[in-house]
GUDORO-62324 format. One record per residue (C-alpha): residue in one letter; x negated, y negated, z negated; residue number from 1. Coordinates in steps of 0.05 Angstrom, whole numbers, plus 5000, padded with zeros to 4 digits. Layout:
! GUDORO-62324
res, xx, yy, zz, n
A, X, Y, Z, NUM
...
! end
This chain:
! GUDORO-62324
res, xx, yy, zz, n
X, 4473, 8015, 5644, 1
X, 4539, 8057, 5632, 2
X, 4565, 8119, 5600, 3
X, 4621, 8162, 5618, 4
X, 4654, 8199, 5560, 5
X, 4691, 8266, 5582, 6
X, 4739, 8295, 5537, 7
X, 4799, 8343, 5534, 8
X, 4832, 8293, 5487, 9
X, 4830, 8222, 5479, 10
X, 4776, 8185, 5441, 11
X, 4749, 8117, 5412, 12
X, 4678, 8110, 5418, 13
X, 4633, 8067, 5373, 14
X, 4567, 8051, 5362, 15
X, 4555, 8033, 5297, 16
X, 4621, 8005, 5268, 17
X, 4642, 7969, 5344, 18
X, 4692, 8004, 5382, 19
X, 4666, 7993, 5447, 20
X, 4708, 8032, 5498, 21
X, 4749, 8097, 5503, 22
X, 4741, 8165, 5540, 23
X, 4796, 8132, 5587, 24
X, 4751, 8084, 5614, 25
X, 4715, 8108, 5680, 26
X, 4641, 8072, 5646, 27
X, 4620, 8032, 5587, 28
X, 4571, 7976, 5604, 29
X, 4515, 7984, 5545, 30
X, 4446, 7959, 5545, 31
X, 4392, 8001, 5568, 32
X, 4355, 8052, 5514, 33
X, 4375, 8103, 5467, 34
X, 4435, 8107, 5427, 35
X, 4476, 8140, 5374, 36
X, 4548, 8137, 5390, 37
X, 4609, 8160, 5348, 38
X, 4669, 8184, 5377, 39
X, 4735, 8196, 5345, 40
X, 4811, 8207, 5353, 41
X, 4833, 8189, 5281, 42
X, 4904, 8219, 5288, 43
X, 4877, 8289, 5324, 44
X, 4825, 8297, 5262, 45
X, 4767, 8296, 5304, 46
X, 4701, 8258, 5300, 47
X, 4635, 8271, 5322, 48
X, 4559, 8237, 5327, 49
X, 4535, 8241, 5393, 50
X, 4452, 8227, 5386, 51
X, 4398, 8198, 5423, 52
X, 4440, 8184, 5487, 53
X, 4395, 8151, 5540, 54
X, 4427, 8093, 5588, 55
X, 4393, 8079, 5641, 56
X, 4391, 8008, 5682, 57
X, 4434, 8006, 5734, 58
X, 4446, 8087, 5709, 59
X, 4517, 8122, 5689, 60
X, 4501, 8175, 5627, 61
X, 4554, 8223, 5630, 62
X, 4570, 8254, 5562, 63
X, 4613, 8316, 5553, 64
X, 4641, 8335, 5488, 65
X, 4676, 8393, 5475, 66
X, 4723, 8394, 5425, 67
X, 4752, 8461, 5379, 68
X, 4813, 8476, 5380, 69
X, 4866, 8477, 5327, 70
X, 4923, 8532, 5308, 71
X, 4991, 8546, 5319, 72
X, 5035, 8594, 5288, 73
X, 5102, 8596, 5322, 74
X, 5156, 8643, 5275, 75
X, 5240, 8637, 5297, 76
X, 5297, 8680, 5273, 77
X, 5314, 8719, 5310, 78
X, 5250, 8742, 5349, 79
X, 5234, 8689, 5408, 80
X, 5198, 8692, 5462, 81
X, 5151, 8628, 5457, 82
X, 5120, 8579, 5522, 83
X, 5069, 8532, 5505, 84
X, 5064, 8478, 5559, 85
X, 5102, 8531, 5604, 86
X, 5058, 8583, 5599, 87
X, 5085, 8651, 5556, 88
X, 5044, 8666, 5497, 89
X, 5078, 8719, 5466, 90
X, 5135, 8732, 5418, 91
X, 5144, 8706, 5356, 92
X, 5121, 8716, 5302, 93
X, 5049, 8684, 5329, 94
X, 4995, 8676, 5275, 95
X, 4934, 8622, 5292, 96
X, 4947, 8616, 5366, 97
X, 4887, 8575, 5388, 98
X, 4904, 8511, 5413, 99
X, 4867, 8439, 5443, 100
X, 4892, 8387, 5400, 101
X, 4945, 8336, 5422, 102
X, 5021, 8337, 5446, 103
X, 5049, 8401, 5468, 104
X, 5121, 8428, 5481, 105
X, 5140, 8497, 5451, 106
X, 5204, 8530, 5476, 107
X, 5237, 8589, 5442, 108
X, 5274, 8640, 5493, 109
X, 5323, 8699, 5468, 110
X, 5372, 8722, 5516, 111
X, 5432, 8711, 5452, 112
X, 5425, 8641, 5440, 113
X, 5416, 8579, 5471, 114
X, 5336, 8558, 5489, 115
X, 5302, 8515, 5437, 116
X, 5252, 8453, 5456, 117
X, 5201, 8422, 5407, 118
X, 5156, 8378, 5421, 119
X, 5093, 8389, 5371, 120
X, 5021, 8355, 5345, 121
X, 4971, 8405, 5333, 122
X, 4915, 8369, 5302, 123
X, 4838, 8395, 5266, 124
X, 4861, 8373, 5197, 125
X, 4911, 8441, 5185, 126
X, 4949, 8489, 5222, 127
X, 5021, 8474, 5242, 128
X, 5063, 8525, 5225, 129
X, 5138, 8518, 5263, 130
X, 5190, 8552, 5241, 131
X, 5262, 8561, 5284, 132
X, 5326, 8597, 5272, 133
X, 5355, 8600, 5331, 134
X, 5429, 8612, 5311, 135
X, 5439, 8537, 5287, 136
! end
């Protein structure tokens, strides 16, 4: 049989200590039964024990796992207006803005100085605080 892992983020899964696929494969072929898989992105912070999955014969088990998300605080002097991944979230200063884990570009916006880029990794292990001044 086969199982389908769906993710917002990227993951190895195991069972037991064998990496035996990825979330970016469309199935992984397993024997038929129950089993306990382990998925995990080591450089996101995440892991998680998925139990008593069932595969089927000839079957695709599709397993969703939702994953929390992290924090951002975003501060820049001056004030900035702040997009993450294009979208406007607010001005700065932004406390614990809550965010999936992975890659994401900030950009800083005030009409007095040129527009600032960064490219960030918000992972589970602690929030990532960034801090801009805007007239260097």
């Amino acid at each position: 049989g086969f199982v389908t892992i769906a993710a917002p983020i990227e993951l190895q899964v195991f069972e037991g200590d064998s990496l035996i696929g990825s979330s970016r494969n469309p199935r992984i072929m397993l024997m038929p039964g129950r089993r306990t898989l382990r998925v995990a992105n080591p450089a996101l912070g995440f892991e998680r024990v998925i139990p008593d999955v069932v595969v089927d014969a000839g079957g695709t088990s599709r397993v969703t796992v939702p994953v929390p998300n992290g924090a951002l605080s975003v501060n820049a002097v001056p004030w900035a207006e702040v997009l993450l991944d294009g979208k406007v979230i607010g001005e700065t200063p932004i406390a614990n803005y809550a965010v999936l884990p992975g890659s994401h570009e900030i950009v800083l916006r005030n009409p007095k100085f040129p527009e600032q880029r960064r490219t960030v990794v918000v992972t589970l292990t602690a929030p990532l605080r960034v801090g801009v001044d805007l007239r260097q």
